[in-house]
N, C-alpha and C positions, 0 to 999 in steps of 0.2 A: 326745573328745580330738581326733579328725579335724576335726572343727571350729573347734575353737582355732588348730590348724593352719591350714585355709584362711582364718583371720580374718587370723593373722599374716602368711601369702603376699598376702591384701590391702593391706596397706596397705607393700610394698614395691614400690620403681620395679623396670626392668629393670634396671639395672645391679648392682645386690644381690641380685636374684634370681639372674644372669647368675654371679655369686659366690658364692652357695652353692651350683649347678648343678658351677662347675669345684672346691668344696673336697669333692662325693661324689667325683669320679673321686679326688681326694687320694687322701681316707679309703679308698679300695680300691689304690690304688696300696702305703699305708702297711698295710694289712692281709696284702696280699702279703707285702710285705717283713716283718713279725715273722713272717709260716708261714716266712720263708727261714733266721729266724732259728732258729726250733724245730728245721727240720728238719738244721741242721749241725749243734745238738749229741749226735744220737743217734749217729753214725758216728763222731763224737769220742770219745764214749765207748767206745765198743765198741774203737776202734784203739788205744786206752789199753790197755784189759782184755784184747784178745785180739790179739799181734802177730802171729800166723799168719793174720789175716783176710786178707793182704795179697796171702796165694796162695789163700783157700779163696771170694774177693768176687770176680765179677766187673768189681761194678761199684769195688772197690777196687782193682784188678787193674789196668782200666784209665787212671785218675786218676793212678797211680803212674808208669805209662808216658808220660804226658803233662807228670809233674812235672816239674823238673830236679833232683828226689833223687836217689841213688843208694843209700840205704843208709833201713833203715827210722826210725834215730832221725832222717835229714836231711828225712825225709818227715813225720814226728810234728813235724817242726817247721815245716816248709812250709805243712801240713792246718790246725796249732794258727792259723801269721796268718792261711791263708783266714776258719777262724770267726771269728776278731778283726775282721776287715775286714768280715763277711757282718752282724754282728750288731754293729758301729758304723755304720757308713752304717747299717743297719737303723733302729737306736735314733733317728739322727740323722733321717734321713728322718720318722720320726716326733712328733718335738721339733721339726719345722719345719712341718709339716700344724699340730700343735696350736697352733703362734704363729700361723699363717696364719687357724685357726678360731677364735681368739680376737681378733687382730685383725678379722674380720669381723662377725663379732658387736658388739664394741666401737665399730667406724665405724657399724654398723647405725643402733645404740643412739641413737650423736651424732647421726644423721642427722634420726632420728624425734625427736628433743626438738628439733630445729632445726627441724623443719619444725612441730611441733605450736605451738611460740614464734611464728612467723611465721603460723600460720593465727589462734592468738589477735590478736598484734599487729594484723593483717589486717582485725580485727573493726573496728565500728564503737565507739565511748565508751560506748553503752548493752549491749552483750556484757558492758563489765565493771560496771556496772552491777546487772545482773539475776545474775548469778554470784558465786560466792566464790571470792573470792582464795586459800585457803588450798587452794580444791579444784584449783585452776588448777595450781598451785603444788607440790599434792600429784601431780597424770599426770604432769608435766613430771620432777619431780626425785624421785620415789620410784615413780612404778607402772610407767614407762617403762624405769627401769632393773632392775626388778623382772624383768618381762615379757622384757629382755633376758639379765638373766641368770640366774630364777629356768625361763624356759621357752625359747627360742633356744639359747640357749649348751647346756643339759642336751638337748635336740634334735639338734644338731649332735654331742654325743656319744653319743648313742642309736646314730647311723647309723655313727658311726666305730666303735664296739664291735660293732655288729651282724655288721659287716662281716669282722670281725675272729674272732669265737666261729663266726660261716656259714663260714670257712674252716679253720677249726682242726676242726668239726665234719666237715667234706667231706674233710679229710685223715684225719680216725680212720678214716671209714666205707671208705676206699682202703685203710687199713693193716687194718681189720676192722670187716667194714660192722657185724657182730651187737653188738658193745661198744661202738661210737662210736654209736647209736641206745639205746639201755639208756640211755650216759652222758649223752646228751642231753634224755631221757626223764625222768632222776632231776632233773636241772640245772633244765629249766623248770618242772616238777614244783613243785617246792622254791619256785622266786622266786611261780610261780603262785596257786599258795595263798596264801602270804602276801600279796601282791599284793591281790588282792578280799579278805583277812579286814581287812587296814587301810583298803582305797581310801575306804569314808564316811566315816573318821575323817580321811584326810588332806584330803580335798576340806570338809570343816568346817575344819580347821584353816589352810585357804587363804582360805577365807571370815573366819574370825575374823584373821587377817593383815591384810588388806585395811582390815578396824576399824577395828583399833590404830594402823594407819599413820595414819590419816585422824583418830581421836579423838587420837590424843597429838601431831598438825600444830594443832589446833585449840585442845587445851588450854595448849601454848604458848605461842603464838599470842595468846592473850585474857592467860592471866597476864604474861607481857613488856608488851606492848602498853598492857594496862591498869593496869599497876603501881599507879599513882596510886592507882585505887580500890580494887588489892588490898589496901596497906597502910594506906590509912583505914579499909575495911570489917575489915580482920587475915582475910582468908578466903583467906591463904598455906597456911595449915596443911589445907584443903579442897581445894586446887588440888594439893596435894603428893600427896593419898589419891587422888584421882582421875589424876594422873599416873601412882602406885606400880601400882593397879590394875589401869590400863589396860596398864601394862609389863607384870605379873604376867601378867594374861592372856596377851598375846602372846609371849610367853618360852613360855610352857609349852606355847601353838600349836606353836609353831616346832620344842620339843624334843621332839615326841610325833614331829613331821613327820622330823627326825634320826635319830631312834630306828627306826622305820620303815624310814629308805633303808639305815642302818646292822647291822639286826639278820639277818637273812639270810646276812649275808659268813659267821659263826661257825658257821651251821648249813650251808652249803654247799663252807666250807673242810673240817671234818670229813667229812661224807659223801664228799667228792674224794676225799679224802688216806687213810681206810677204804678207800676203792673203790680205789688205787693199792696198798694193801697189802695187798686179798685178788688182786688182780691177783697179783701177785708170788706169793705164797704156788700161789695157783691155777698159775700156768704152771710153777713149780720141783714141784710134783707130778704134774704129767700131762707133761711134757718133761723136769724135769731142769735142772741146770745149764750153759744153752748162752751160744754169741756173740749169738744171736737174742732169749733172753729180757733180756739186758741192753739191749742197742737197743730191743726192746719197751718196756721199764720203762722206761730213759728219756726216751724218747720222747713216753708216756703223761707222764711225772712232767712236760718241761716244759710239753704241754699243758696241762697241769692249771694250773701254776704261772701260766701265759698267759689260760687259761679263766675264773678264778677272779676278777681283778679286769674284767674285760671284761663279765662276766656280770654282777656287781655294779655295776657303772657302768650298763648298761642296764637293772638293773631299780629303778636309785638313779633315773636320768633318767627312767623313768616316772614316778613315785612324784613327783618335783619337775613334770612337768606335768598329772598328775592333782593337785596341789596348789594350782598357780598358775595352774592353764589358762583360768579365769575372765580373768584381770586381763587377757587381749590381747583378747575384747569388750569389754571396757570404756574401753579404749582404742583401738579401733577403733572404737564408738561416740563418744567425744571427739571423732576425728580427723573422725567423721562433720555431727557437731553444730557443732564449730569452724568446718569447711566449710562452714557453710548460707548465711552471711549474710558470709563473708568476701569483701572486695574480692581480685580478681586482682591477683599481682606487687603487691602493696602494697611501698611503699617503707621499707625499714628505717634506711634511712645518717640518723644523725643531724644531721650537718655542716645548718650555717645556713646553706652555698651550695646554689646552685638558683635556676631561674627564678622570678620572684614574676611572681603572676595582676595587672597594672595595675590599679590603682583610684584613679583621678580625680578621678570625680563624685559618685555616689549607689551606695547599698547599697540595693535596694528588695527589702520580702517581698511579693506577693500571691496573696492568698486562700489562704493556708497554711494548713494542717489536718499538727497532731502529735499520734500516740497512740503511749503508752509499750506497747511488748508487754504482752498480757494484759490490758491494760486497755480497759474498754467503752469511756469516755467519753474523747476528744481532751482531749489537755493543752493545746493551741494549738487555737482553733478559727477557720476563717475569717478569720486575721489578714492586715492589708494597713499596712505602713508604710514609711516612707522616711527614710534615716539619709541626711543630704549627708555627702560625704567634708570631712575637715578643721573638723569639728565637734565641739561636748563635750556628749552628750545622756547622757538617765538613766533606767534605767526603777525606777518604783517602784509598790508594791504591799504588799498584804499576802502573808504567808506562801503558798504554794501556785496564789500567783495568776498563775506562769508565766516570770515574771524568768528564772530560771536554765536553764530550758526554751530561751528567745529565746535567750540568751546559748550557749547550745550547739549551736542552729540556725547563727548570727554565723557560729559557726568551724569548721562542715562537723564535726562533731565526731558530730552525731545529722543525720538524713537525713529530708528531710518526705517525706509520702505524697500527698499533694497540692497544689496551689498553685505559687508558682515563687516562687524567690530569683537577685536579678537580681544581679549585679556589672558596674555601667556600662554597664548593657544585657545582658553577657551571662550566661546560668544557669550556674548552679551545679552541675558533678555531679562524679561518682566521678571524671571522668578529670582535672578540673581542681583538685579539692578541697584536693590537697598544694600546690599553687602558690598557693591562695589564703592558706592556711596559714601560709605560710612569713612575708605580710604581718602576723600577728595575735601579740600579744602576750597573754599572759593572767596575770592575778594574780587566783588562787583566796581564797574565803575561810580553808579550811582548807588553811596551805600547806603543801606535801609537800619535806622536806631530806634530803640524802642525807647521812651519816656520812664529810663530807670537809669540805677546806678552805669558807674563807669564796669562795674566788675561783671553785672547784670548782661551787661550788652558784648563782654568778652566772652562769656561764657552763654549767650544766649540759646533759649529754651533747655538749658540745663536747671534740675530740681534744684533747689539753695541746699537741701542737703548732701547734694553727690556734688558741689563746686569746691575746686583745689584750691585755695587763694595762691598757694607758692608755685601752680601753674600758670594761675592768670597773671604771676609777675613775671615770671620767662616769659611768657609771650608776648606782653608791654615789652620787654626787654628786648625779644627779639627786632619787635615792630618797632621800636627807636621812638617808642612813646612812654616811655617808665616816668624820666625824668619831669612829663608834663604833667604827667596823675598823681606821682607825689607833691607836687606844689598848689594841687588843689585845694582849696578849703578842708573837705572832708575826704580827700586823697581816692580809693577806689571806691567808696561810697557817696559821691558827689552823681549826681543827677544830670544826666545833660539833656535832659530838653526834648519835646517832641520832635522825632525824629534826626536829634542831637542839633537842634535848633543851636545851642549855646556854645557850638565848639565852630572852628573855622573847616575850610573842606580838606586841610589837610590832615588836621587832627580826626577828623570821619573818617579818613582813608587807611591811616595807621592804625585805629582800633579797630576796623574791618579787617586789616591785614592782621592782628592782635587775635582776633576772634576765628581768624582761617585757622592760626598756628596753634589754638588753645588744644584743638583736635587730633596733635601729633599727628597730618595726614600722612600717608605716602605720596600723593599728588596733591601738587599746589598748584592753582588755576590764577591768574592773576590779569584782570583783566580791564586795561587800561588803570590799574591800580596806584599807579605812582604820578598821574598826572597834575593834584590838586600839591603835589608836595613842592618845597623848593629843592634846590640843587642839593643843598649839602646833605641835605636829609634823604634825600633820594638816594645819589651815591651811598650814606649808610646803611640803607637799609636794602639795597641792589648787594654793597659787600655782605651783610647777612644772608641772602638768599644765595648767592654762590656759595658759601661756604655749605645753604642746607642743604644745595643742588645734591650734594657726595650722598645725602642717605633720601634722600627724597625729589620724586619728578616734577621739576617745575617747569608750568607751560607759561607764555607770558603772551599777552596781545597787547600789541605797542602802537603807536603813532610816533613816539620821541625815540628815535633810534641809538639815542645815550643810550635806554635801558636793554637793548640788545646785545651790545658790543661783546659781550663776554659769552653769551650764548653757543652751547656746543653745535646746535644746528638751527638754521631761520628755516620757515618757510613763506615765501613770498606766496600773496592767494590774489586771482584774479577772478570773477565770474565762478565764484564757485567751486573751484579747482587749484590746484598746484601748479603752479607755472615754474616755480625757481626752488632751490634749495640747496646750503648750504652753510658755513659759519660765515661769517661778519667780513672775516679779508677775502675770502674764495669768493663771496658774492659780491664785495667791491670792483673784485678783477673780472669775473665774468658775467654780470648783468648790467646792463644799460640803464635799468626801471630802479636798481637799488642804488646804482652810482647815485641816479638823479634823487631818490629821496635822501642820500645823504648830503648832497652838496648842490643839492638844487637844481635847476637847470643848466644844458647842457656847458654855454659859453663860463656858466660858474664853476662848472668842474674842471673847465682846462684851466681856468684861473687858478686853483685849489692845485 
């Protein structure tokens, strides 16, 4: 458990630390103040029950003389608002530590999902990659908050009850040391045992927590996402038993874990409140009925009253970080692994303002060598090429043969381990990467939509007040989708859908292409981009990109070699490398590999 602990002081800055340091002195400051509160109602009592205390007390004796009573009921009324006043500030004092320690806790929480967001963001394209999304997804928005308030928050009141039962217990053993060590004795007694008969049960059922979280993010996850094949394959009715399952189980984790913090209260309310009324019984036979055993009694009674849930909080708060104490390594492992490969101060602001990196002349790679983590064999090996700026070139290849490798090299996206990539002479690296960026346009093949407007998704992660509408219509324009968004319902305010569920894949593809150009890039990266389109609308939107080729470099990765034909240079990529290059009729006449993907095989081409 000490360990969970300094996992969690790991991975706070000072200024958090520096705040939970001033919410102990709180918590003893607020500990104080309820012993202030216990201890006015015993003399209240007593000045109730017995009015002759007033001459038999010294210390009533002199309180009186200091009052501005004169008379004993003006004094019974004077004593009654001191304890009003003693045991409101008290209560109050207390009710502001606990917003104080829950607010801290709260900012903690936001801080660490902030910062764990920006060490992902931070990563390089291959981080997410090699990772699942759903695990990403799952530290950020369920383990972090977990951690904060299944283990933090129940932490921070460990210390404040602690502090609270140390003082109530240092007041018995003042008023009688042999019964205020007895009571003490029974007290931990009681939480102790029970305590180690559950701890393997709860520390299993923080582990099976952890599962459930992570299996029912997953099975989500696949049945939303997959829908399509869920209702073709009908394996709704399988995704529901595996959802029900995986609830069941963790429901009953959880309830075992409730049961546990909550079962104690009943057995340690009784033994209290027993122990208060052989108190009584015991002192009215060996004293008698005095001024002293009422003060006694209740005195003892609101201890107990006070003891009771205090003791129960701290043996509830262990019980929840011997539960959850795992989930802060594992999230300080995250925070560790997040860190290995993340760029410094990486930049978050999305805004398309910002300096762009010049690019003039040439984009040259040489002698570049790319290998996917974990992988033996270079996905790029030894490559050397030269893109002129203001060009329409295309790489083509077969499957696996590296296109989309190159294409993530282009746009600093993945980072070589060798070789150099030149931008008009100058290299490429981490410090200059986001400026290069800011010049590169991209249309993926599978495009990614966000569940907003059509204008939203052109202009995506731009503020709504810095969006140009008379830019978002050139760029529909350009992308040969104008005329489908003004026919909309609600024209560029029409909603298409999670993940633009409501449009077909060639209209995805066009507002992808729509959303490269919004950004005026100097390179356009276009990648399998025109596949979901039909012919005519290809051709249109192919004669647009020639025309932008004269002020901007477009790179293209193709499989349909319609979309190359115009191209100022191809390069053919085989295993990682350059094997061929040239335009369209030079590599018809001199390659054997581009004859055959235009005309198919070989007896096809002497036909042709």
């Amino acid at each position: 458990m000490l360990d969970n602990i300094k996992a969690l002081f790991s991975m706070l800055n000072k200024q958090q630390k520096r705040r939970i340091y001033i919410l102990q002195v709180l918590f003893l400051i607020s500990a104080i103040a309820q012993i202030a509160t216990i201890g006015s109602i015993a003399p209240f009592i007593a000045l109730i029950s017995t009015p002759e205390i007033l001459e038999t007390s010294e210390a009533f004796a002199t309180v009186y003389a200091l009052s501005p009573a004169e008379s004993y009921y003006e004094f019974l009324i004077f004593y009654s608002a001191l304890v009003c006043v003693v045991i409101f500030f008290g209560n109050l004092l207390s009710a502001v530590v606990l917003w104080f320690s829950y607010r801290v806790t709260v900012d903690t929480g936001a801080q660490l999902q902030r910062r764990l967001f920006n060490q992902y963001m931070s990563n390089q394209f291959i981080y997410f990659m090699k990772n699942s999304g759903s695990h990403m997804i799952s530290k950020i928005g369920n383990q972090i908050p977990r951690m904060i308030y299944m283990v933090l928050q129940p932490l921070m009141q460990l210390i404040s009850q602690f502090f609270i039962v140390s003082l109530i217990i240092l007041t018995l053993f003042v008023v009688d040391p042999v019964l205020s060590i007895i009571t003490a004795i029974i007290v931990s007694a009681v939480y102790v045992v029970i305590f180690f008969t559950v701890r393997k049960k709860t520390v299993e059922a923080g582990e099976i927590t952890t599962y459930v979280n992570q299996k029912k993010l997953e099975i989500l996850q696949e049945s939303i996402k997959g829908i399509r094949d869920v209702k073709l394959l009908h394996v709704e009715k399988w995704y529901e038993e595996q959802l029900d399952d995986t609830t069941r189980m963790g429901l009953r984790a959880n309830s075992y874990v409730a049961l546990a913090g909550d079962l104690p209260r009943f057995i340690v309310e009784t033994i209290i409140f027993l122990a208060i009324v052989g108190l009584a019984l015991f002192l009215l036979i060996t004293e008698g009925s005095n001024t002293s055993i009422v003060q006694t009694l209740s005195f003892y009674a609101m201890a107990g009253y006070k003891i009771l849930p205090a003791a129960q909080t701290i043996y509830k708060s262990l019980t929840m970080l011997r539960t959850h104490g795992k989930v802060v390594n594992r999230v300080r492992d995250e925070f560790i692994d997040a860190a290995k490969d993340a760029v410094p101060d990486s930049e978050l602001n999305s805004s398309l303002s910002g300096e762009r990196l010049p690019f003039k002349q040439r984009f040259e790679m040489n002698n570049v060598v790319y290998a996917y983590p974990g992988e033996a064999q270079p996905a790029i090996k030894d490559l050397t090429m030269t893109i002129e700026a203001n060009s329409l070139v295309a790489f083509v290849g077969a499957s696996g043969a590296g296109k989309s490798t190159i294409a993530n090299l282009v746009c600093g996206l993945i980072s070589h381990k060798q070789g150099e990539i030149l931008l008009d002479g100058q290299p490429l690296t981490n410090d200059n990467v986001k400026a290069w960026q800011r010049n590169i346009g991209y249309v993926p093949q599978n495009v990614f939509l966000i569940n907003e407007s059509v204008a939203k998704n052109i202009t995506f992660g731009i503020p709504d007040d810095e969006i140009d509408l008379e830019r978002v219509k050139s760029a529909a324009q350009k992308a040969n989708i104008d005329g489908f968004i003004e026919g909309l319902s609600d024209g560029y305010d029409t909603v298409v859908g999670e993940n633009g569920d409501l449009l077909s894949g060639g209209q995805k593809q066009r507002l992808a292409i729509a959303r490269a150009l919004y950004k005026n890039p100097s390179v356009l990266i276009m990648d399998e981009a025109t596949s979901a389109l039909d012919n005519i609308t290809e051709r249109n939107i192919l004669a647009e990109i020639r025309k932008l080729s004269k002020s901007m470099t477009v790179i293209m990765i193709a499989h349909r070699l319609s979309t190359v034909e115009h191209c100022d240079n191809i390069f053919i990529l085989a295993d990682g490398n350059i094997t061929e290059q040239g335009t369209y009729n030079q590599l018809l006449e001199s390659s054997a590999y581009f004859k055959e993907l235009v005309y198919g095989k070989e007896e096809d081409a002497q036909q042709a």
